[in-house]
C-alpha positions in Angstrom: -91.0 235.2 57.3 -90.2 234.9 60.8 -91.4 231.8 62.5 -92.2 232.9 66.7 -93.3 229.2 67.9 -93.2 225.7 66.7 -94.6 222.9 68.2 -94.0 218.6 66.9 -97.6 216.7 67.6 -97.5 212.9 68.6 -98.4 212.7 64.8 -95.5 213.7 63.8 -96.9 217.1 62.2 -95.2 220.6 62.7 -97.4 223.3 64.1 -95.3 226.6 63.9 -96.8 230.0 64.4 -94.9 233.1 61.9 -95.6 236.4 61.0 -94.4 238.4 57.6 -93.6 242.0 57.2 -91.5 244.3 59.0 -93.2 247.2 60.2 -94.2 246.9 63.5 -98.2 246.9 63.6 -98.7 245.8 60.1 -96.8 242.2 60.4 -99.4 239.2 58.8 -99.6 236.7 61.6 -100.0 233.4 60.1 -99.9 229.6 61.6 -98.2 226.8 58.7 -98.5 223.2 59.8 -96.2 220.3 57.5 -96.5 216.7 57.9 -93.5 214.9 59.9 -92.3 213.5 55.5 -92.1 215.6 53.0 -92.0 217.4 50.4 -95.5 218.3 50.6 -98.0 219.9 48.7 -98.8 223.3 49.6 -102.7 224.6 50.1 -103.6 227.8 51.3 -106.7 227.7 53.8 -108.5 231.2 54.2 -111.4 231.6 56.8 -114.1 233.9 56.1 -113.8 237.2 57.4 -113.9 237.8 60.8 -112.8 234.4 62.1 -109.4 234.0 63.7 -107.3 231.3 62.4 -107.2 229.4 65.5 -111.0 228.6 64.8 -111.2 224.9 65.8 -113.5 224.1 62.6 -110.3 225.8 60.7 -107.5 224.2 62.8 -109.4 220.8 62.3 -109.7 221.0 58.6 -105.9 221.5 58.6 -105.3 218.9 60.9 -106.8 216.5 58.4 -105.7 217.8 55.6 -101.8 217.6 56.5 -102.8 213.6 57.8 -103.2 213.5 53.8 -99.8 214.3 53.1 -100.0 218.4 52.4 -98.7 221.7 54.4 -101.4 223.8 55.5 -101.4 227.1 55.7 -103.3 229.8 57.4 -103.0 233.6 57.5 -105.5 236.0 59.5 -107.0 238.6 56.9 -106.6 242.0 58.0 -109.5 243.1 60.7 -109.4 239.3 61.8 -108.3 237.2 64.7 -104.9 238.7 65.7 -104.8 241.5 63.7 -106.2 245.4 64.8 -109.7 246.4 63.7 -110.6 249.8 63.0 -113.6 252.1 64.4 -115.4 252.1 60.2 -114.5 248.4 60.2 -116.4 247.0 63.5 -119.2 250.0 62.2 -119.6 247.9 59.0 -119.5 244.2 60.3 -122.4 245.9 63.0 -124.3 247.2 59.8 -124.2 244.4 58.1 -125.3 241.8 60.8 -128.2 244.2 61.6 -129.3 244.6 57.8 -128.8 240.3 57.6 -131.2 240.1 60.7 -133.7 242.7 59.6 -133.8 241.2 55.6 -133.1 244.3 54.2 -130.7 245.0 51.0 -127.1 244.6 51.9 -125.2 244.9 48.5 -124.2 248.5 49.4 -122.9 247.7 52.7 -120.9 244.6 51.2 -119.5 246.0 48.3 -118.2 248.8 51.0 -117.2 246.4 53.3 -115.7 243.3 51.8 -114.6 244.8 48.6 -111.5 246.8 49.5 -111.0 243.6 52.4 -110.1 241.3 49.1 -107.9 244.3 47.6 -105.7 244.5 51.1 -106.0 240.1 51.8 -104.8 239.1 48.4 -101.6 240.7 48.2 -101.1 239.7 51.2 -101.6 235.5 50.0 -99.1 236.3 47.6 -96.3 237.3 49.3 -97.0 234.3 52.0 -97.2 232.0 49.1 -93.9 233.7 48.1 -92.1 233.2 51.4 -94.0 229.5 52.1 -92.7 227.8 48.6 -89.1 229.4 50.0 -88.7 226.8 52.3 -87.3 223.2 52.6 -90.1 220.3 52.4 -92.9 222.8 50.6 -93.6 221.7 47.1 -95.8 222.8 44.2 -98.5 222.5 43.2 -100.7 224.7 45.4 -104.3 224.4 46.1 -106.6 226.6 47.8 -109.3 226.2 49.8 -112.1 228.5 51.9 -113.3 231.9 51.6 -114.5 232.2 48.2 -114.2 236.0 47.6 -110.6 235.8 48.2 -110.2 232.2 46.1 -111.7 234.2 43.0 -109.7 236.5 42.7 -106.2 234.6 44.0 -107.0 231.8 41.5 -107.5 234.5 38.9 -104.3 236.2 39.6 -102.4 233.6 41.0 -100.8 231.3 38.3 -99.5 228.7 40.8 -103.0 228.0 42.3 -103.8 224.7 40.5 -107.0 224.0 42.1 -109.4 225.4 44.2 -112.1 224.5 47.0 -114.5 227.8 47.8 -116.8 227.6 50.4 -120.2 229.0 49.0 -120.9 232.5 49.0 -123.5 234.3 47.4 -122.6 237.5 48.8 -119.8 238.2 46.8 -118.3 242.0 45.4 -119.3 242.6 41.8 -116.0 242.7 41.1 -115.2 239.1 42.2 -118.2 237.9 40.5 -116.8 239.1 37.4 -113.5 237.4 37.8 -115.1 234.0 38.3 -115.4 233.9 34.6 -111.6 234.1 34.3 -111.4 231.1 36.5 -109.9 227.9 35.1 -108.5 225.9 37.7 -110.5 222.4 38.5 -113.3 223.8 41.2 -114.7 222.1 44.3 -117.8 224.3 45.3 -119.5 223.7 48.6 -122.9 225.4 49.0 -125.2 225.0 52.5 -128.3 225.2 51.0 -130.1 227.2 53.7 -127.5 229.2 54.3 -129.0 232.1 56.3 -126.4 234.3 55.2 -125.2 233.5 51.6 -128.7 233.5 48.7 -129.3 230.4 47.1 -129.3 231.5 43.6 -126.8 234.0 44.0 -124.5 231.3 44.5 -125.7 229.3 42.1 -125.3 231.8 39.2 -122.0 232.5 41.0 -121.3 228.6 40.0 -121.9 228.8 36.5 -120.2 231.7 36.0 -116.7 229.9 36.4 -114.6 229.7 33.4 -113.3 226.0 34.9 -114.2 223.2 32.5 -113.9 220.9 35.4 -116.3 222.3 38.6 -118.2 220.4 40.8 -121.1 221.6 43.0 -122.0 220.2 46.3 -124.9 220.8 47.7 -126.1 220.1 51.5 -129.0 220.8 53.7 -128.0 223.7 56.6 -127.0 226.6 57.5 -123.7 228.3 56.9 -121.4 226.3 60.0 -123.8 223.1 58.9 -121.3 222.0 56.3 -120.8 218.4 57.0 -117.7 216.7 58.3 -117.5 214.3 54.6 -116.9 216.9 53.1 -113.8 218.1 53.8 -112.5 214.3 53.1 -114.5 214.5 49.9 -112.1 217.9 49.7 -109.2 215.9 50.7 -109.7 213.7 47.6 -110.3 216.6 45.1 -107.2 217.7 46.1 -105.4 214.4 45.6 -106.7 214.2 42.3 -105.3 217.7 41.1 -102.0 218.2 43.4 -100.4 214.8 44.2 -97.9 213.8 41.1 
């Protein structure tokens, strides 16, 4: 891990920008922010794909979650924010957006899409985790929290993820949906309940098919950017509950 920028808020937080890897056009650009004491907790905040990690909803979220007492976290997935898209890869967010807005079937196009885009972006978690719980004032436990196709299958491969927050998606590879059964970390579930891009039931059955003994759904009205500031401080307490000692 090399860090490139760092930056010390008025709060006393560290904002420092890294990336990992060595060969040149594959590094993983990430951003890690740690509150002015620690140790610290550690939670790992994915954005869906496509986003960059700069996204102000995303950069807020961290914000308030370090305020807490944790160090955030953020990596871009790969065909997001700062890293290079390819030709098939901007041809299959286009399909998909146009099959969305026409209400025709898009499980082919997903499972094409986003499936192989969970194989590449967990790996890459894990070594980040790897090289984050390396340094000096970064503590277990670890909590995740965001793009829930990439939570399944981290939290089901993961052993130091000790909770999880996922960000409701009913659009999920078959494969992912299968691995929420092996699931057993406590589970904060957030589901928009007119999300225009996510089904309503999908994510539902997608809910009970966690292994956790301890999950909790919540629900709100909106679409999918309608989630409600509460609850990320509703969040904020989940994660107290499960990573504070």
């Amino acid at each position: 891990m090399r860090f490139t920028s760092e930056q010390r808020h008025d709060d006393g937080v560290l904002e420092r920008e890294f990336t990992l890897g060595e060969i040149p056009g594959s590094e993983i650009p990430g951003t890690l922010w740690t509150p002015g004491s620690g140790p610290a907790p550690l939670i790992l905040m994915a954005h869906n794909n496509g986003l960059p990690r700069r996204e102000s909803r995303l950069v807020a979220r961290a914000r308030y979650t370090v305020a807490r007492g944790y160090a955030v976290a953020t990596i871009d997935a790969p065909g997001c924010g700062d890293r290079p898209r390819s030709d098939a890869d901007e041809q299959a967010r286009a399909d998909l957006r146009r099959a969305m807005q026409a209400g025709e079937p898009v499980d082919e196009i997903f499972e094409s899409f986003i499936g192989p885009l969970v194989e590449k972006a967990v790996p890459e978690w894990r070594a980040t985790l790897d090289a984050l719980l390396s340094l000096p004032g970064i503590d277990g436990p670890v909590g995740y929290s965001g793009w829930t196709a990439v939570g399944i299958r981290l939290a089901a491969v993961e052993p130091r993820i000790a909770a999880a927050g996922l960000f409701a998606g009913g659009y999920v590879p078959l494969a992912q949906r299968e691995e929420a059964r092996q699931v057993t970390v406590p589970l904060l579930f957030l589901l928009q309940w007119d999300d225009e891009g996510n089904p309503r039931q999908r994510a539902l059955d997608l809910f009970d098919a966690f292994g956790s003994r301890e999950k909790t759904l919540h629900a709100n009205l909106g679409g999918h950017v309608g989630t409600p500031w509460f609850e990320t401080e509703d969040g904020g307490r989940f994660y107290d509950r499960h990573l504070k000692k």
